[in-house]
N, C-alpha and C positions, 0 to 999 in steps of 0.2 A: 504494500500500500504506500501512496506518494501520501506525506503530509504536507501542509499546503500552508503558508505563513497564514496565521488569523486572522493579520489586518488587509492583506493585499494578495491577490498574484499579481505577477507579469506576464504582460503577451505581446511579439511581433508583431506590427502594422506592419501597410505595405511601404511605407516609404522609411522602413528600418527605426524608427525610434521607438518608445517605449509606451503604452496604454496602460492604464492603473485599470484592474477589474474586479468587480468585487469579492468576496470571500466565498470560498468552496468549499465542499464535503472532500473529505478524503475518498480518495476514490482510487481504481486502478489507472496506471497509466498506458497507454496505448504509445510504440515508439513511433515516433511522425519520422518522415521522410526527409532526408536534406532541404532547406530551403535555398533559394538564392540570398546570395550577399547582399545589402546596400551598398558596399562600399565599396567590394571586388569585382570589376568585372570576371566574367567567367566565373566564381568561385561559388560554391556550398557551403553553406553553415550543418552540420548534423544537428542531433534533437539532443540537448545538456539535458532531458532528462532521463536519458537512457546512456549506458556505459557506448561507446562506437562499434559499430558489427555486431551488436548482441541485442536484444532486447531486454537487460539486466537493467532494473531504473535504480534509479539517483535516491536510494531513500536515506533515512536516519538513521544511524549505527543503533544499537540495541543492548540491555545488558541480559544477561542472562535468564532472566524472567522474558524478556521479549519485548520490554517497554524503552519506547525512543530517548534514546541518550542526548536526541540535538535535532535541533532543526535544519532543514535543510533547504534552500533559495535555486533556481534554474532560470537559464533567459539567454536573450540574446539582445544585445546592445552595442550601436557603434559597430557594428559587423561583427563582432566577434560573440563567440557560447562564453557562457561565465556558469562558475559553481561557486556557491558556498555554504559553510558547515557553520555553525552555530553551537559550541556544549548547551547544557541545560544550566550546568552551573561554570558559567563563562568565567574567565579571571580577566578579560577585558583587550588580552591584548589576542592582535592577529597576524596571520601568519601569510605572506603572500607567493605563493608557487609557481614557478616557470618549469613548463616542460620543455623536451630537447628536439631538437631538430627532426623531423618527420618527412622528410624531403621534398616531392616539389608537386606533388598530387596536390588537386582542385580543391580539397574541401578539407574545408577546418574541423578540429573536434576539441571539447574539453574532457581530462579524463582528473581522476583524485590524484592528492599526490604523496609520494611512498609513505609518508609517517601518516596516515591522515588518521590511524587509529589511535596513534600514539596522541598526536596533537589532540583529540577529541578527550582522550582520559586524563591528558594530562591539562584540561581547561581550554587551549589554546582553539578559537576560531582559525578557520583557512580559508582563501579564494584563492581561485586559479580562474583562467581564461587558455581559450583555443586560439587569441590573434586572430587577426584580422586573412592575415598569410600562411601558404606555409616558405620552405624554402630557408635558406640561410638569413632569416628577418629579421636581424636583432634589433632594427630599430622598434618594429612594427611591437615586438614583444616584449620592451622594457614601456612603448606607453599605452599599449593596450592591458598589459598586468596595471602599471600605476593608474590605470581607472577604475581598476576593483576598487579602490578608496571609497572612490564618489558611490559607486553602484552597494559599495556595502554598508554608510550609511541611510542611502536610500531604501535599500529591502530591507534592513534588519531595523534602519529608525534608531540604531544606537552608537555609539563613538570609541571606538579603540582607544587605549589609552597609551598603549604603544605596539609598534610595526614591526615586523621583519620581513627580510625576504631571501627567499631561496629559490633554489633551482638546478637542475644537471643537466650536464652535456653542455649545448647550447644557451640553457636552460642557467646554466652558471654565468658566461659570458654577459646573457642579459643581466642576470644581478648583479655581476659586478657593474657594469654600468648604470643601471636602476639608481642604484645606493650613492653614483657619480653625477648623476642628472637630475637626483631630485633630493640635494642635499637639503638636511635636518629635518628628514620624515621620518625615517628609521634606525631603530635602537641596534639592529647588529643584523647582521647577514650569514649564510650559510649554501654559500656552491661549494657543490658536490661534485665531481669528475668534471668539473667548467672550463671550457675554453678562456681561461684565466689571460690567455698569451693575444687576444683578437689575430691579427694575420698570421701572425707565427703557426697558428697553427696545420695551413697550408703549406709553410714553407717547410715544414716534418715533413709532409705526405710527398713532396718533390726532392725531399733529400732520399728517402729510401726508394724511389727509380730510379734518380740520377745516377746512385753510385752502384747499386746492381748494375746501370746499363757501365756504368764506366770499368769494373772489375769484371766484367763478361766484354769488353769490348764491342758493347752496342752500340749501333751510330738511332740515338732516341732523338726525337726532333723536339720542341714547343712552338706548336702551332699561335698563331700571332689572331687569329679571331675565332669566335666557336664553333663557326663554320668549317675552317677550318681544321680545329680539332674533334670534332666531327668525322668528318672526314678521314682523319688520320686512324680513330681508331680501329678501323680492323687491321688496319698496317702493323699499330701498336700493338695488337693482342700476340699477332704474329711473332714480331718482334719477340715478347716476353716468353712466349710457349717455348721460342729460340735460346734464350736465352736460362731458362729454371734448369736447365738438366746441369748448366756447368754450376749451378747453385746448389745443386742436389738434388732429394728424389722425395718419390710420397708428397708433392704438395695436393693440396684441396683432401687431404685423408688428415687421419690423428694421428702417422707415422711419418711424420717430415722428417729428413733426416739429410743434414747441410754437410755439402763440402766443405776442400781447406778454403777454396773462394767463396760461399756461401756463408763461412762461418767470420770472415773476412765483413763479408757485405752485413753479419750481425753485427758484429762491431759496432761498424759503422752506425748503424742504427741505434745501437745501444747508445753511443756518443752523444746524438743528437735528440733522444727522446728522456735523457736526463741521467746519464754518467753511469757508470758501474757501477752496479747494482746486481741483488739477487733476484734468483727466477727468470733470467733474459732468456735463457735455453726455452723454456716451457714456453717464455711468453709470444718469442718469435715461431714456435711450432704451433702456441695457439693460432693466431691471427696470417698463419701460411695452410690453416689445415680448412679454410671456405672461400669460396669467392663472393662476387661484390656484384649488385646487377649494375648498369647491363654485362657487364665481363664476368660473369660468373664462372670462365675456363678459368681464369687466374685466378692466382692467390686474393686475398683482400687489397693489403698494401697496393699492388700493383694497380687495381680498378680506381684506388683514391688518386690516379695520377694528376695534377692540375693541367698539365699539356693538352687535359682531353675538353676542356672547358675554356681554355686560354685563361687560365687562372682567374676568371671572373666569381665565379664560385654562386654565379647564378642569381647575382643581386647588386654588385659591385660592378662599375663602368669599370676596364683596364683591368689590366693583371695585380693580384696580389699579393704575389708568392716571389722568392727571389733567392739566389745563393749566391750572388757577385762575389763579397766580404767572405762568405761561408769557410771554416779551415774545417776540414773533413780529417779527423782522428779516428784510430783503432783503437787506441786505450786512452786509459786516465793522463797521462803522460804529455802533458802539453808542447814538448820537443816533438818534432818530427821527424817520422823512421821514413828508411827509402818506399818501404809501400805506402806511406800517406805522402809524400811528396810525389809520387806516381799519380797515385788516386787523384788530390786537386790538380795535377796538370791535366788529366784526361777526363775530368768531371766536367757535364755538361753546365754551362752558365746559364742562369737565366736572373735578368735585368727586369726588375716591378714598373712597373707603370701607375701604381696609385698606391694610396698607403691610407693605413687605420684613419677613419674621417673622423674630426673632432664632436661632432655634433653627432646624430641619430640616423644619419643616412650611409647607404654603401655598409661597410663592416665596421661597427664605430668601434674607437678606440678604447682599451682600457689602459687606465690611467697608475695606478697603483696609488689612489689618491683616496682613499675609501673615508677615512676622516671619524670611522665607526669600527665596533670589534667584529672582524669575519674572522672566522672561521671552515677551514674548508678540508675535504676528504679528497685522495687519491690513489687509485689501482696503481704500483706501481709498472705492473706488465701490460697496463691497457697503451695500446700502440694507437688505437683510433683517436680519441684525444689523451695524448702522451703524458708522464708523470713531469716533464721540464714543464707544460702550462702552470704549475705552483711555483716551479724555480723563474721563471721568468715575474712574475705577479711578486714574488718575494724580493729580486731585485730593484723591479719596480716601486713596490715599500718603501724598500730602504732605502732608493734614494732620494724618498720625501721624509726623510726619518720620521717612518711613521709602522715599523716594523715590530714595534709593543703593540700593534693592532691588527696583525695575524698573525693563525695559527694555526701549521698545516701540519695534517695526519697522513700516513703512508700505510699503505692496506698491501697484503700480500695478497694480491688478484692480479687475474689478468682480465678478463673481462670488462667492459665499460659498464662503469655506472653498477656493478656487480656486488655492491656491500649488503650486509645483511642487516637485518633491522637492528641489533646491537649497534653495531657499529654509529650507524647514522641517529641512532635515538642518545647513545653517551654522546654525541657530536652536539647534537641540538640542545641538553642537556645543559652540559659546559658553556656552551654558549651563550643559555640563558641566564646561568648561574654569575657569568662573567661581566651580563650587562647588567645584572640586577648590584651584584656585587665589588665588582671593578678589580674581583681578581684574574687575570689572566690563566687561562687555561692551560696546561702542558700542550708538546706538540712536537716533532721531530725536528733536526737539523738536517733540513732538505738540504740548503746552501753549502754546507761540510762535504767535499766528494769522498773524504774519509769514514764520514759518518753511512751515507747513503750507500759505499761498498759495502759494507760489516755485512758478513752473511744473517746475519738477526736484523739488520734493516728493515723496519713495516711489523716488528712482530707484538712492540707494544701495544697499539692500535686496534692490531686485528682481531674481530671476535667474531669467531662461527669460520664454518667450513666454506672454503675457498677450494674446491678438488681441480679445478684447471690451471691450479699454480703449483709448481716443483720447487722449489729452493731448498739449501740447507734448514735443517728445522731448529726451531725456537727454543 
């Protein structure tokens, strides 16, 4: 059964704004069809009261007897689905959710977000939004979440008494910017596997082609429009098929198993997605053991190429991605040995064309400017947004000496976005405790490449079973 606020629903007109209706029976809910966007051409809105592809509705958590623990709000506003949670016995403050990246399909959706049981017991209100987009939209998602404000005094008729905001994946990225663009709203923040690094995080996904093609002596191209790149890719696909066997064998299986150049070309990766570290073995055979559509022949890494997009990344005018500067290492060892002096003379170059935008348009920038206490988690083996997104955001901090105001965790996963609810419920936790209190929370020495080697590196942190990660154990 949907419970239905006492004083109000909300319903879609056609010209997208909002109609105040009067009060309903609880009732079953029937899941409605995609609507069209106001704001998007071409796009769908799905039904916020029903979970996406399911007909699971949107109701109120429950305790054990079977009586509603909260109320719950659905709609759609400004083009985008909105949800929010309500306890019965609120503590006032709320909690604002970004979800991550969902690619570049038509139609918007909102779904809860991972703690929502946790936040529910432990007092805390939630809103989340589906955006307005989908696609790599961080603008669209740091001001369609900061309108849950407005829309949550309106459904709920009552007033937080303080903020926060989280989010994973992409989902981080916006909060970090969130909490940059709408300074002195929010008490503390919490991204989770976040694109902490904005462009950087492209320019990961063009170092692990580049130097595969460059230690397999591939001539890879970067096509100059998407057209272009386009075009290239079955060239490209070719190319790679060409190229995996001198890397080793068993890729797209659970038995990858790397050459002396393959284990060469992990290095290198290693180097770049945040220094020696435990678990690299597991982590590079995780994320070579599937592919990636539309290249689902290859490995992952290899379909994340930016050559094939012309580094636009689907939202951003010009390239984003670049390795001019780039010094490509095999180990910790900042000298270089004659195989990395080989390596960047025959590593493919490529020159950006546009850079992190200051404002909310194209890939906006993050600043390391947060001004408030974050708090943030990271997979150290997750390769699709890499464990350096904390290391770069860390140096960023610190050099607005404002590095007593994060505090990064290192999880033994490989997986994105793969923590278990321990993990992220102590995280939120501390957090809270930190803003209430002003004690700073523990957290590891990402930036120490001494610290981040130690084969016990991520094992303070980690709680519950991670089984796609291998390293020495704890």
């Amino acid at each position: 059964m949907r419970l239905r606020p006492a004083a109000l629903t909300l319903a879609l007109v056609a010209s997208g704004t909002l109609a105040l209706a009067g009060p309903a029976a609880a009732e079953p809910v029937a899941c409605a069809a995609p609507v069209p966007s106001p704001t998007q051409t071409g796009y769908t809105i799905a039904d916020p009261n029903c979970d996406f592809g399911t007909t699971t509705p949107f109701a109120p958590l429950t305790d054990e007897k079977g009586r509603a623990i909260s109320r719950v709000f659905a709609g759609i506003a400004g083009g985008s689905a909105y949800r929010i949670e309500v306890p019965r016995h609120w503590n006032h403050e709320l909690v604002l959710f970004a979800h991550g990246f969902r690619g570049n399909g038509t139609t918007v959706w909102v779904d809860n977000p991972t703690l929502r049981q946790f936040y529910v017991a432990q007092g805390f209100a939630w809103a989340a939004s589906s955006y307005q987009t989908n696609g790599y939209d961080v603008g669209h998602g740091v001001t369609d979440t900061h309108a849950l404000t407005g829309l949550f005094r309106q459904v709920t008729r009552d007033h937080p008494r303080r903020l926060y905001m989280t989010g994973l994946s992409m989902g981080g990225h916006i909060t970090a910017a969130e909490i940059e663009h709408y300074r002195g709203e929010f008490a503390g923040a919490m991204p989770y596997c976040g694109v902490l690094g904005d462009t950087a995080l492209f320019d990961t996904f063009l170092d692990a082609n580049a130097t595969a093609a460059a230690l397999t002596h591939t001539a890879i191209r970067f096509p100059a429009t998407v057209a272009e790149g386009q075009a290239y890719a079955p060239v490209f696909d070719q190319q790679v098929l060409g190229l995996l066997p001198q890397l080793g064998t068993g890729f797209l299986t659970p038995n990858v198993q790397l050459s002396t150049v393959g284990k060469q070309w992990q290095a290198a990766v290693e180097q770049r997605t945040g220094g020696t570290r435990p678990g690299i073995d597991s982590a590079m055979a995780f994320w070579n053991g599937f592919g990636f559509a539309p290249l689902t022949n290859i490995p992952f890494l290899f379909g994340l190429y930016p050559g094939l997009s012309a580094g636009t990344i689907g939202i951003a005018p010009g390239n984003v991605t670049g390795n001019v500067r780039t010094v490509y290492q095999l180990d910790g060892d900042p000298a270089l040995s004659p195989a990395e002096r080989t390596l960047n003379a025959e590593v493919l170059r490529v020159a950006p064309t546009a850079d992190p935008s200051p404002d909310l348009t194209g890939i906006p920038a993050v600043n390391g400017d947060p001004r408030i206490p974050v708090l943030s988690l990271h997979d150290i083996g997750d390769l699709f947004v890499p464990f350096s997104m904390e290391q770069i955001y860390a140096h960023e901090v610190a050099a607005r000496h404002q590095s007593r105001l994060f505090v990064s965790r290192a999880i033994r996963g490989n997986a994105h976005c793969g923590f278990t609810q321990a993990e992220l419920q102590r995280g939120f936790t501390d957090l809270v405790r930190w803003v209430r209190t002003g004690h700073r929370p523990p957290g590891d020495d990402i930036l120490n490449p001494r610290a981040v080697a130690r084969p016990t590196f991520g094992c303070r942190f980690t709680d519950g079973d991670h089984p796609e990660f291998a390293g020495p154990p704890c």
